[in-house]
C-alpha distance (Angstrom), angle and dihedral (degrees) to the residues before:
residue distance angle dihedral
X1 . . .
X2 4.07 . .
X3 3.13 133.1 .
X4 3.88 117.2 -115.9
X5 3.88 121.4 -137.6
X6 3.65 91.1 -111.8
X7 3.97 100.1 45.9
X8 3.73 128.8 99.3
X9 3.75 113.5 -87.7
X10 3.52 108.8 -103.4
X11 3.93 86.0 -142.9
X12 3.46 82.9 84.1
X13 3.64 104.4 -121.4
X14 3.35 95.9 127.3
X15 4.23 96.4 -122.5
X16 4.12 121.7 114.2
X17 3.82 107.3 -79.2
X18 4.29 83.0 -109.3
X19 3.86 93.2 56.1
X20 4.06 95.2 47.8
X21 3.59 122.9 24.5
X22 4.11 106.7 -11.6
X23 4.21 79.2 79.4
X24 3.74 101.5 54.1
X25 4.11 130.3 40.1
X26 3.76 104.4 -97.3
X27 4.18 108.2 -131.7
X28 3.95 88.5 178.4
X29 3.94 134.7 52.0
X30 3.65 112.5 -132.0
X31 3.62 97.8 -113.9
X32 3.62 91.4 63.0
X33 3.76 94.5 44.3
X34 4.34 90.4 53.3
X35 4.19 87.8 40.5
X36 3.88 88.1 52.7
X37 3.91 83.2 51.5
X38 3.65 94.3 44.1
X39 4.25 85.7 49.4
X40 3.74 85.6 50.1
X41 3.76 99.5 58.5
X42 3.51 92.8 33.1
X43 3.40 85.4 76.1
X44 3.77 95.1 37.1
X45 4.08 82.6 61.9
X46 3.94 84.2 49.4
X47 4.09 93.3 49.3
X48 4.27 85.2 46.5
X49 3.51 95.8 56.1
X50 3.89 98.7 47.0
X51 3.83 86.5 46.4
X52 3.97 107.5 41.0
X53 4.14 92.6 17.5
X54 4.13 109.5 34.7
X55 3.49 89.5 143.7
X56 3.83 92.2 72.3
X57 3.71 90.3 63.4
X58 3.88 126.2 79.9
X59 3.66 122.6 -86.5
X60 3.76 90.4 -151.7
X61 3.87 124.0 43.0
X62 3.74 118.2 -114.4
X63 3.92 118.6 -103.9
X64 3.89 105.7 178.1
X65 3.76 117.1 49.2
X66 4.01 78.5 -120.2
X67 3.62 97.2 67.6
X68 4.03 80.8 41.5
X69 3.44 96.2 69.2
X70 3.75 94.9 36.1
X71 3.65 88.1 61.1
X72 4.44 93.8 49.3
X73 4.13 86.9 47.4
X74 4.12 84.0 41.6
X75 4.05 93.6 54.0
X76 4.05 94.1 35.5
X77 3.86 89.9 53.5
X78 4.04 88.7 48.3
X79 3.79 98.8 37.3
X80 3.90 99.7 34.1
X81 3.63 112.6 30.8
X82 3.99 104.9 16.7
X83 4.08 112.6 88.1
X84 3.10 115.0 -130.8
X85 3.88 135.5 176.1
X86 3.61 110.5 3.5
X87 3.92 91.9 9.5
X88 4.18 88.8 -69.0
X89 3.40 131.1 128.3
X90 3.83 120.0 -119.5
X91 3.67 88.0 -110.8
X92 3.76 96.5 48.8
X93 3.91 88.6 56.4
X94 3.80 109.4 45.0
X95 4.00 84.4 51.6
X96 4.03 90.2 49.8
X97 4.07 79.0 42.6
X98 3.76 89.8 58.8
X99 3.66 114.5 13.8
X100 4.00 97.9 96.1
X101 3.89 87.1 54.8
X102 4.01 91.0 67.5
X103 2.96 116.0 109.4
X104 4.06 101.4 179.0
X105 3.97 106.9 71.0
X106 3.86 96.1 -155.2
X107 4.05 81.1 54.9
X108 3.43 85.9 39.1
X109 3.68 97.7 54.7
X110 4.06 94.1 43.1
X111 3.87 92.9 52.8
X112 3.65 92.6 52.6
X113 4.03 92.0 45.9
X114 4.04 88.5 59.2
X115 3.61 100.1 92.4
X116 3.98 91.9 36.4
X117 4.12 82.0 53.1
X118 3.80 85.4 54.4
X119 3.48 97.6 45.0
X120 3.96 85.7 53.7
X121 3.95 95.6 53.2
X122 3.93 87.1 49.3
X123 3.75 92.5 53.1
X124 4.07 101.9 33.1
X125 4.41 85.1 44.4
X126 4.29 90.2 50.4
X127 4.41 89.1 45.6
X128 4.07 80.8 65.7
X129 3.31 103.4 45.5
């Protein structure tokens, strides 16, 4: 399908396709551009919770790939489905921390889904148990 002059850009910015990236040669699809972003404050969320939360991660580091993967499942159950201050989850407040400095909306949008995504694994995983 292509992209008419006067459509949104499907980067995502949220500009007419002539304004953003119908006037320069496009090296990157916009799905990579907005998963880069997503990478990038993934580990923003990851800096936030050792610098505001350090008492979610382990005293001790990990020497079997056991106590490995008890320590993810130990910092996903504090960071993404305990509430925290103001009855939110860790999650739920770094991306109402940093939401209105997006500029991307497809970023924008996928941020802000994150702890509706997590709310959905909680629900879909308890249906099968």
């Amino acid at each position: 399908m292509k992209v008419g002059r006067n459509d949104p850009c499907p980067c995502g910015s949220g500009k007419k396709y002539k304004k953003c990236c119908g006037n320069s040669k496009v090296i990157e699809f916009p799905t990579q551009i907005v998963n880069n972003e997503l990478d990038q404050y993934f580990r923003s969320l990851q800096e936030y919770i050792v610098d505001h939360y350090p008492h979610v991660m382990p005293a001790i580091p990990a020497k079997s790939d056991t106590e490995k993967l008890h320590e993810f499942f130990s910092i996903l159950q504090k960071t993404v489905f305990n509430s925290h201050k103001e009855n939110k989850t860790i999650m739920e407040e770094y991306v109402n921390r940093v939401k209105d400095s997006v500029i991307r909306p497809a970023t924008k949008e996928s941020l802000e889904s994150w702890p509706n995504s997590v709310s959905w694994f909680i629900f879909s995983e308890n249906d099968h148990f």
